[in-house]
C-alpha positions, 0 to 999 in steps of 0.5 A, a space after each residue: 544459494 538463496 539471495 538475500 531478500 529486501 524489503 521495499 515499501 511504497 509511502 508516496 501516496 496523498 490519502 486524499 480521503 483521508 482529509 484534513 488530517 492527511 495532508 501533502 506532507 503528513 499523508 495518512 501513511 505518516 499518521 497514527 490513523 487506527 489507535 489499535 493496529 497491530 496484534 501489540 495494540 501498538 498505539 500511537 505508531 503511524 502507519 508507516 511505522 506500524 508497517 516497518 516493525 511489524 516485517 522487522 524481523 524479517 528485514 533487518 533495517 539494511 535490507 529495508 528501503 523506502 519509496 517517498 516523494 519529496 515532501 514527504 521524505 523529511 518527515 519518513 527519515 523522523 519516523 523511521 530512524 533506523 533506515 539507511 539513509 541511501 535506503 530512502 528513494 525520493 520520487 521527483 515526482 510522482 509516476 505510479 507504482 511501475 516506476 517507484 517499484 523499478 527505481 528500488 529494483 536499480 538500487 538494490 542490484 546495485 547493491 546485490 546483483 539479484 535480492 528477492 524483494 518485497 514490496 508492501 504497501 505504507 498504509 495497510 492494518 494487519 490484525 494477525 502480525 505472526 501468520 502474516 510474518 509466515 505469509 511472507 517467508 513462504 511469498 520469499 521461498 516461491 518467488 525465489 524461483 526464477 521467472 516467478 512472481 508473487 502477489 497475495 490475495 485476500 480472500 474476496 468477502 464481499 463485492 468490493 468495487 473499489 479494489 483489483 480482482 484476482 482469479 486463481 488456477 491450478 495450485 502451482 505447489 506449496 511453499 512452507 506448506 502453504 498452497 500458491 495458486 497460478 493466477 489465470 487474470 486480474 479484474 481492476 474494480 469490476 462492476 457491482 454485477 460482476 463483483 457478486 459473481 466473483 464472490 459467489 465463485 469462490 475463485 477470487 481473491 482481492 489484489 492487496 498490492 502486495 509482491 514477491 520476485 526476484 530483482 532479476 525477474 522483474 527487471 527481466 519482465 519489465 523490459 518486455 512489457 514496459 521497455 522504456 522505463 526499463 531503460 531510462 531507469 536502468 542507464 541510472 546506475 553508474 549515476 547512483 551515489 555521485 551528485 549527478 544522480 539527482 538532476 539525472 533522475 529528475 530528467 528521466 523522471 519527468 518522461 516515465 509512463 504513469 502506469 501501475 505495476 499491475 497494469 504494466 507487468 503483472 498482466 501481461 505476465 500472466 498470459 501465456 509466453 510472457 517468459 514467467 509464471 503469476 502466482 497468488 497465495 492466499 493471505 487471511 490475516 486481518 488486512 483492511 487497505 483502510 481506503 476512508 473514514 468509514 473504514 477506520 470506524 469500521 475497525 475500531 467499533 467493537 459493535 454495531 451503532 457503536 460510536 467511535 471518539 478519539 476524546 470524550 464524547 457525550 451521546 444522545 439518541 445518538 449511534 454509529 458515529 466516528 467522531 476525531 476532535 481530540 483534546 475536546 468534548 463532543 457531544 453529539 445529539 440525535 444523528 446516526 452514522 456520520 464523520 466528524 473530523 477536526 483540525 486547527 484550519 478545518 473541520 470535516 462533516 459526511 455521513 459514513 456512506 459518503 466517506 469515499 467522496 472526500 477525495 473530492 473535497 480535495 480536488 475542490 480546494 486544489 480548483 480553489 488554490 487553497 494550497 494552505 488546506 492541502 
């Protein structure tokens, strides 16, 4: 019998380049950061929302679970009503998505000695909601393999340096019609040179962060490859649902190995005699990680030189702009290609180009201790 499948989705980072509207407690997964995400047009939805309906009806709100930390979990329980409260997983801290991804495969044994789970990112656009939804339902059927593990692709376009390369093998069969691929290696954020020569391939796609396996599988792979956190979060079981769990969690927490899930299974997973097979099925579907400013402009300008305002705007011999000062006018003369972005305590100012290095605005104002800008 075909286990049930559960939903998982990671909402614990910062979006620190995505300041000063992304914030320790409203982190760009809990804003409405594109206005028209979604094939709905769904306006107004934070990503995180936008993120939950658009798998609802794959995943009813009982088998939906949320990995948050604690500044933010208030704020995830407001936006996603629906969501069972034990269903809400809150990180004393943060440790990669190794340990969130492991602490949501606990819980849901608990629940269902062996679900198929999907874990997908908070904070990720996708134009086209329906073949995405097919995507998905074949992801399930593959991974509903024993030994097997899932992870999309998206189709490498250009030389992005900022994202994890996946190089495809053999076709290892067809799910729901759709072709999945053996994954031969993943490349984390190659070098401009090699970027271009994975492109020019044909055989790469992007890591989108996005997978598919069995409870059983993963548990079975994170023991070989990552053991002790196996272990310290696996001997919580018999604490879950009790009021030991938390001061329990925030012990084993606190010596968890920060490592990601790519590093710490996926890789090693997919060398010969790990006990299970990778897979990759290929995802056209519209996606953007959103990763800046200068993406966000990048999805909403219709055309090239457009310029983007969240309110109205004026322009002069002006083009290419991003412009986020709602309930104000602004007029913008003379200048190409830049971000602005306003709050009540800080305004933002960068050419698009540089929109990656607000991130470290960030680690300046932490070196500061402005902890009221965070």
């Amino acid at each position: 019998m075909k286990p049930e499948a559960h939903a998982v989705i990671l909402a614990g980072g910062r979006g620190t380049r995505f300041w000063p509207r992304s914030r320790t407690r409203t982190p760009k997964q809990l804003l409405s950061i594109i206005a028209n995400a979604g094939a709905s047009g769904a306006g107004g939805e934070t990503m995180i929302q936008q993120t939950a309906r658009r798998i609802a009806p794959l995943f009813p709100a009982s088998r939906l679970w949320v990995v948050t930390q604690a500044e933010q979990a208030e704020a995830v329980r407001r936006q996603l009503p629906g969501l069972p409260r034990s269903h809400l997983l809150v990180e004393p801290e943060g440790r990669n998505t190794a340990a969130a991804i492991a602490l949501a495969a606990v819980h849901i044994r608990r629940e269902q000695r062996d679900a198929l789970m999907a874990v997908l990112p908070a904070d990720h656009v996708i134009r086209q909601e329906q073949r995405y939804r097919a995507i998905l339902r074949a992801a399930l059927q593959a991974a509903a393999q024993p030994g097997t593990l899932v992870v999309l692709g998206i189709t490498a376009s250009q030389p992005e340096t900022g994202y994890g390369y996946i190089e495809r093998g053999a076709e290892a069969g067809r799910f729901r019609g759709m072709p999945a691929f053996r994954v031969k290696r993943f490349t984390e954020k190659p070098a401009p040179a090699l970027a271009r020569r994975y492109v020019a391939s044909g055989r790469y796609f992007w890591n989108a962060g996005m997978f598919f396996w069995r409870v059983s599988t993963f548990l079975d792979q994170l023991s070989r490859h990552l053991p002790a956190t196996e272990k310290a979060l696996g001997g919580l079981d018999k604490s879950i649902g009790t009021a030991r769990y938390k001061s329990r969690l925030g012990r084993v927490y606190r010596r968890l190995e920060n490592i990601s899930v790519d590093y710490a299974v996926l890789e090693p997973a997919s060398r010969p005699g790990s006990g299970a097979s990778v897979s990759v099925l290929p995802a056209s579907v519209g996606w953007s990680d959103i990763g800046s400013w200068a993406a966000v402009y990048e999805l909403e300008a219709k055309q090239p030189g457009e310029t983007v305002s969240a309110g109205p705007f004026i322009s002069l011999d002006a083009e290419g702009n991003y412009l986020w000062a709602p309930g104000k006018l602004v007029a913008a003369i003379g200048v190409r290609d830049l971000v602005l972005v306003e709050t009540g305590d800080a305004i933002l100012i960068c050419p698009r180009q540089r929109a990656q290095d607000v991130g470290r605005i960030v680690k300046e104002l932490e070196r500061l201790k402005r902890k009221s800008l965070l």
